[in-house]
ZASEKE-363693 format. One record per atom (N, C-alpha, C): residue in one letter; z, x, y. Coordinates in steps of 0.1 Angstrom, whole numbers, padded with zeros to 4 digits, always signed. Layout:
% ZASEKE-363693
AZXY/...
END
This chain:
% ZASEKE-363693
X-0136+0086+0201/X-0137+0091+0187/X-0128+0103+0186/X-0127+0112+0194/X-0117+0126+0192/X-0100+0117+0187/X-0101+0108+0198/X-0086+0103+0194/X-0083+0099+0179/X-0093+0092+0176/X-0093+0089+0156/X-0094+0106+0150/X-0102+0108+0152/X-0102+0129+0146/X-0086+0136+0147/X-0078+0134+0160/X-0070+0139+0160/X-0058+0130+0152/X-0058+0118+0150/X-0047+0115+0143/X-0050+0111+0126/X-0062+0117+0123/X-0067+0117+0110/X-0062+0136+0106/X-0059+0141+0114/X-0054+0154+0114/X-0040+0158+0112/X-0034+0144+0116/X-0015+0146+0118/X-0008+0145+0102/X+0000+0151+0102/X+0002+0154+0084/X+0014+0141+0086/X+0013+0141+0071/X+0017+0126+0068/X+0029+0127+0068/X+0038+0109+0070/X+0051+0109+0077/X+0059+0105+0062/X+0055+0102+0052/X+0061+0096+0036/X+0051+0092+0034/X+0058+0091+0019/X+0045+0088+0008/X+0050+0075+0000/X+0046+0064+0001/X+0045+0053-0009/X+0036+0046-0019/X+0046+0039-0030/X+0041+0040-0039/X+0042+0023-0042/X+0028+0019-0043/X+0035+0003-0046/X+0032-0003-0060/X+0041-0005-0066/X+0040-0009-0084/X+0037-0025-0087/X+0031-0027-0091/X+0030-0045-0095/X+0037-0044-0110/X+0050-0054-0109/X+0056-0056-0115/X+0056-0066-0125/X+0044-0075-0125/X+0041-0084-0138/X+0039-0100-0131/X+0038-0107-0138/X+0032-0118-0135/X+0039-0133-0125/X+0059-0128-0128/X+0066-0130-0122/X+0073-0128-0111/X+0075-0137-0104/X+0077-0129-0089/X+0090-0124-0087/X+0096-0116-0081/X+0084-0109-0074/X+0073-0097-0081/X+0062-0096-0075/X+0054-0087-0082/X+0054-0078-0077/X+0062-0074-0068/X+0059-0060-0062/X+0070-0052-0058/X+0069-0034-0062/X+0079-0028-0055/X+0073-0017-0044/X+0081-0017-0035/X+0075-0007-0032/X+0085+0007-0030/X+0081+0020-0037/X+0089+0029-0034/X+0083+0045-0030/X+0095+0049-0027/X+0091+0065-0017/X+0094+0072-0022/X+0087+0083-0021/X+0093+0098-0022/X+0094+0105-0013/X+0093+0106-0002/X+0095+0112+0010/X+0093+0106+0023/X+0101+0112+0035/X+0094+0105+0047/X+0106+0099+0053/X+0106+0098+0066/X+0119+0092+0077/X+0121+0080+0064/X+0137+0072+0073/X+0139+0063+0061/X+0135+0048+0070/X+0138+0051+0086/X+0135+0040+0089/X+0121+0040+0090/X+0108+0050+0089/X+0097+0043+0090/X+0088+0036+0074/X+0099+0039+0065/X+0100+0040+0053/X+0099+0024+0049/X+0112+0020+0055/X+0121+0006+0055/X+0110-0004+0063/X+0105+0004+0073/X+0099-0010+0083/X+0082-0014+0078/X+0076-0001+0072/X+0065-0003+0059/X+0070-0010+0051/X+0078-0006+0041/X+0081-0017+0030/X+0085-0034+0035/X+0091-0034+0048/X+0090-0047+0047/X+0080-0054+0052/X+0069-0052+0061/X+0055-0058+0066/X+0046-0054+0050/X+0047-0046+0046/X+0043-0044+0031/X+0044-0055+0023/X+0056-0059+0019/X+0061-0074+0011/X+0057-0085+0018/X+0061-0085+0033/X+0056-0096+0037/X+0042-0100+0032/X+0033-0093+0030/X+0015-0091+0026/X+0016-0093+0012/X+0028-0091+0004/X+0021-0090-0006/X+0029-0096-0021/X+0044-0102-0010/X+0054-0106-0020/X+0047-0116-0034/X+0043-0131-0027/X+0038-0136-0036/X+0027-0139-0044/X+0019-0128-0043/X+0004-0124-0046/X+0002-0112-0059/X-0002-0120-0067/X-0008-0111-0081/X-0019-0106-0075/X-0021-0093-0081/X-0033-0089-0080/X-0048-0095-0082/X-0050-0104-0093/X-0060-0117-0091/X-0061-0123-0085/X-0051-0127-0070/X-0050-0137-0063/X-0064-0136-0053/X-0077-0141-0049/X-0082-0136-0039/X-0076-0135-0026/X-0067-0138-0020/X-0060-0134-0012/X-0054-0118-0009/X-0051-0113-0026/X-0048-0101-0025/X-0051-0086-0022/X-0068-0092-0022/X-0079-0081-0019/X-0077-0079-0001/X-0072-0092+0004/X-0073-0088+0017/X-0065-0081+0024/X-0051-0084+0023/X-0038-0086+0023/X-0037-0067+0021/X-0041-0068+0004/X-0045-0055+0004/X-0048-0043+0014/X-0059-0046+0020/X-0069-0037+0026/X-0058-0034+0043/X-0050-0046+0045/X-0040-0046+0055/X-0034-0037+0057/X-0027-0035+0042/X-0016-0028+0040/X-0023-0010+0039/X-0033-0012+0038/X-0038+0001+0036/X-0042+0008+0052/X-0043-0004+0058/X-0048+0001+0071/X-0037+0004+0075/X-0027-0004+0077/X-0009-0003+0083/X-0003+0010+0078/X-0009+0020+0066/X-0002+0030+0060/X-0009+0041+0071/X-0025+0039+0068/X-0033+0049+0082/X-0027+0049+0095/X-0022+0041+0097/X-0021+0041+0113/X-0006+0051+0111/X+0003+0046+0101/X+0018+0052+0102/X+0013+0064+0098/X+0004+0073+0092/X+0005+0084+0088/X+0011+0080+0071/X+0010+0077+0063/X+0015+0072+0048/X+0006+0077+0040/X+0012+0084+0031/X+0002+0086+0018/X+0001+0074+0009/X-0006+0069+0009/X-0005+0057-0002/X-0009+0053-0016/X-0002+0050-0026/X-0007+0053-0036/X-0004+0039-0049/X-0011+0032-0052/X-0011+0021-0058/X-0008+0021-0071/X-0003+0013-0081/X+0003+0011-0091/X+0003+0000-0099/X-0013-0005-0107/X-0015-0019-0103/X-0012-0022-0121/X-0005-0013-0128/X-0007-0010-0143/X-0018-0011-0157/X-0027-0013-0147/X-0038-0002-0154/X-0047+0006-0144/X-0056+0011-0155/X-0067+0023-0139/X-0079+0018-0135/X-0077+0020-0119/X-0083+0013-0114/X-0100+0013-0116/X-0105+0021-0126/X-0121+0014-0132/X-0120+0005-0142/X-0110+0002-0149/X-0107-0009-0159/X-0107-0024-0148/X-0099-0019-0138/X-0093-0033-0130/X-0106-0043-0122/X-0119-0034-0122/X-0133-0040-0113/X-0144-0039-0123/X-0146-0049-0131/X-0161-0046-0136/X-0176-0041-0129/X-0182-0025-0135/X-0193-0022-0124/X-0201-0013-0133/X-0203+0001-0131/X-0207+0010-0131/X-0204+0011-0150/
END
C-alpha cells in the first residue's frame, strides 16, 4: 500500500485532453498541453487504439474508457475528457 501512496504523490508528467469529435470516424482527438512528447505520443497512441472506433454510446466505450483512465494513472497524466456536452447531462440520475 505505501507503494500506491507514494506514486499517487508524484506530480504529473502532461496533461491530456480527449475531444469526441462527432458521429463520424474518427471520433476522437487526443491533445496536450504539457508533458515529455514522447510519453505524450506513446499515450495518445494506446489511447486511439481503445478508442478510435467507439462513439461514446457504444457499450464498449464505457470500458475501453475506464482503460484509458487507468493507463493515464499509472503514467502520472492529468486527464481530462471532452465528450461535448457536461458530463450530468451525458448519465441520467440524480
Amino acid at each position: 500500500m505505501s507503494i500506491q501512496g507514494h506514486e499517487e504523490q508524484a506530480p504529473p508528467r502532461g496533461h491530456i485532453r480527449i475531444v469526441y469529435l462527432g458521429p463520424v470516424a474518427p471520433h476522437w482527438r487526443v491533445d496536450s498541453d504539457f508533458g515529455e512528447r514522447s510519453v505524450i505520443e506513446e499515450f495518445r497512441q494506446r489511447a486511439m487504439a481503445r478508442l478510435l472506433l467507439l462513439p461514446p454510446h457504444d457499450p464498449q466505450f464505457r470500458r475501453n474508457r475506464e482503460r484509458v483512465v487507468r493507463d493515464a494513472e499509472r503514467e502520472h497524466l492529468i486527464l481530462e475528457w471532452d465528450l461535448g456536452q457536461p458530463e450530468d447531462e451525458a448519465t441520467p440520475g440524480s
